[in-house]
C-alpha positions, -999 to +999 in steps of 0.1 A: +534-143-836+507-151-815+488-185-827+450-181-841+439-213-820+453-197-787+440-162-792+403-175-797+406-205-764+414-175-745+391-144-755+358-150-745+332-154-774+306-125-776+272-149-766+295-153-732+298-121-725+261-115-726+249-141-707+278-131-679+262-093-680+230-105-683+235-120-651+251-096-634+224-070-645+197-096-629+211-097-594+219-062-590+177-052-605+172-084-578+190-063-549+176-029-561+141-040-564+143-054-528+158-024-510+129-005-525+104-027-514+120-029-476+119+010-475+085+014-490+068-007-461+092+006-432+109-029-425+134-023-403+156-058-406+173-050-370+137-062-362+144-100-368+174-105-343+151-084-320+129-110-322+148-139-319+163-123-288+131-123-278+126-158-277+160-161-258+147-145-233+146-161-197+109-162-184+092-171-153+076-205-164+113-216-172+123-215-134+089-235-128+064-209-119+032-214-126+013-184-143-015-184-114+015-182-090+030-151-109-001-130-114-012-104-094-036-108-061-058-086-066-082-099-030-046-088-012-041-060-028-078-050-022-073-063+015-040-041+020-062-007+005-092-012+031-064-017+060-045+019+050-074+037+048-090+027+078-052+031+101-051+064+083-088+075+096-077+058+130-049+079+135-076+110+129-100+101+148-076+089+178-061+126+179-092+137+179-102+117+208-074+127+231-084+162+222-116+160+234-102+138+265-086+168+275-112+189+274-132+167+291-105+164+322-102+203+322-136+203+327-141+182+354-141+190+390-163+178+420-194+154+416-221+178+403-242+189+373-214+196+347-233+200+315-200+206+297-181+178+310-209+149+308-214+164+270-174+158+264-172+131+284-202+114+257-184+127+226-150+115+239-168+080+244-181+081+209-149+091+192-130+064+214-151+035+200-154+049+167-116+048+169-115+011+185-134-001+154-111+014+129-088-002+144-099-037+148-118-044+115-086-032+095-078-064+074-047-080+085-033-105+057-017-134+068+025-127+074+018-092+085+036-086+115+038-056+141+067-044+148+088-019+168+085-013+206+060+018+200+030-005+185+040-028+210+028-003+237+004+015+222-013-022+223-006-023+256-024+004+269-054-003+252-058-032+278-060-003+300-073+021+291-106+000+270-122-016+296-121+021+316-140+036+293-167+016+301-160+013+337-154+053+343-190+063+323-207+035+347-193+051+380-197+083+367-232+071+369-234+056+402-220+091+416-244+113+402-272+090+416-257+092+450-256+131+448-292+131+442-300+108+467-286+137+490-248+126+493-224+163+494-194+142+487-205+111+472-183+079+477-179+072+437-171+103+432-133+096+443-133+065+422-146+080+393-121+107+392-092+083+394-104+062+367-110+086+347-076+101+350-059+070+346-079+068+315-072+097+300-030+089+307-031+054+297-050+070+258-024+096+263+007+074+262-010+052+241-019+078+208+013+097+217+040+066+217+029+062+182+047+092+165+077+083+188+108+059+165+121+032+192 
């Protein structure tokens, strides 16, 4: 038979049993209570490693950037805007320069009154420089380089063919006056017509070289 002293040393009295399941009942209401209150505000806790990787993360002033060297330009980006539009509108008008060239050069024949030609010789002069402008007062930024062998030569033959269009018109000129001063064949007249074929080539090439891939 089991002794009375050992029987009560190892049953647990009743006031220890309650404050063991009051315990227990405290925690679990404790965990209950906070899974309810975590749902009932939509607090997602995969939010808080998401946020500490966050602050993990590698960024630009901790390789030794500085935040004015990071942001955007917006004067380049501004400057590189005003240069694409104007190319874009110098391509146009440079096609439609050469088209009126060609008119021009169909038109043209012996020292005489050409109403026709001297009109598309004028609008051919206008669209030219109109074109040359364009050109020139595209913004450039600094580091912007042309390349490929087509720019190269369409540069090149606008040292030509520039400074003819304001030779050709002058000669042009200078023949008509001779015609009315009673020449049949006047002297410019040769001149005029080989400047302003080699003109007309020299734009040629020129527009033309630019659609080409060297």
């Amino acid at each position: 038979m089991l002794n009375k002293k050992c029987l009560k040393k190892d049953v647990p009295q009743m006031p220890q049993l309650l404050t063991w399941t009051k315990s227990y009942l405290s925690v679990l209401a404790t965990v209950i209570l906070s899974t309810f209150t975590f749902s009932a505000y939509g607090v997602d806790s995969s939010l808080v490693p998401q946020a500490q990787s966050q602050k993990n993360e590698l960024q630009l002033e901790d390789l030794g950037f500085k935040p004015e060297e990071t942001a955007p330009d917006l004067g380049l980006q501004l400057r590189l805007e005003s240069r694409t539009n104007k190319l874009k509108a110098h391509q146009v008008t440079g096609l439609v320069t050469l088209a009126i060239m060609t008119a021009a050069v169909g038109f043209s024949g012996e020292v005489k009154q050409n109403d026709i030609h001297e009109v598309l010789g004028g609008t051919a002069a206008a669209t030219y420089w109109t074109t040359f402008y364009l050109a020139e007062s595209a913004p450039k930024p600094p580091g912007v380089v042309d390349r490929g062998l087509n720019i190269k030569i369409h540069k090149a033959m606008t040292w030509i063919h520039a400074p003819l269009m304001i030779l050709t018109p002058i000669v042009g000129l200078i023949a008509q006056n001779q015609l009315y001063s009673g020449y049949n064949h006047p002297p410019a007249g040769d001149l005029k017509d080989i400047l302003g074929i080699t003109t007309f080539v020299s734009y040629a090439i020129g527009t033309t070289v630019m659609f080409i891939e060297f």
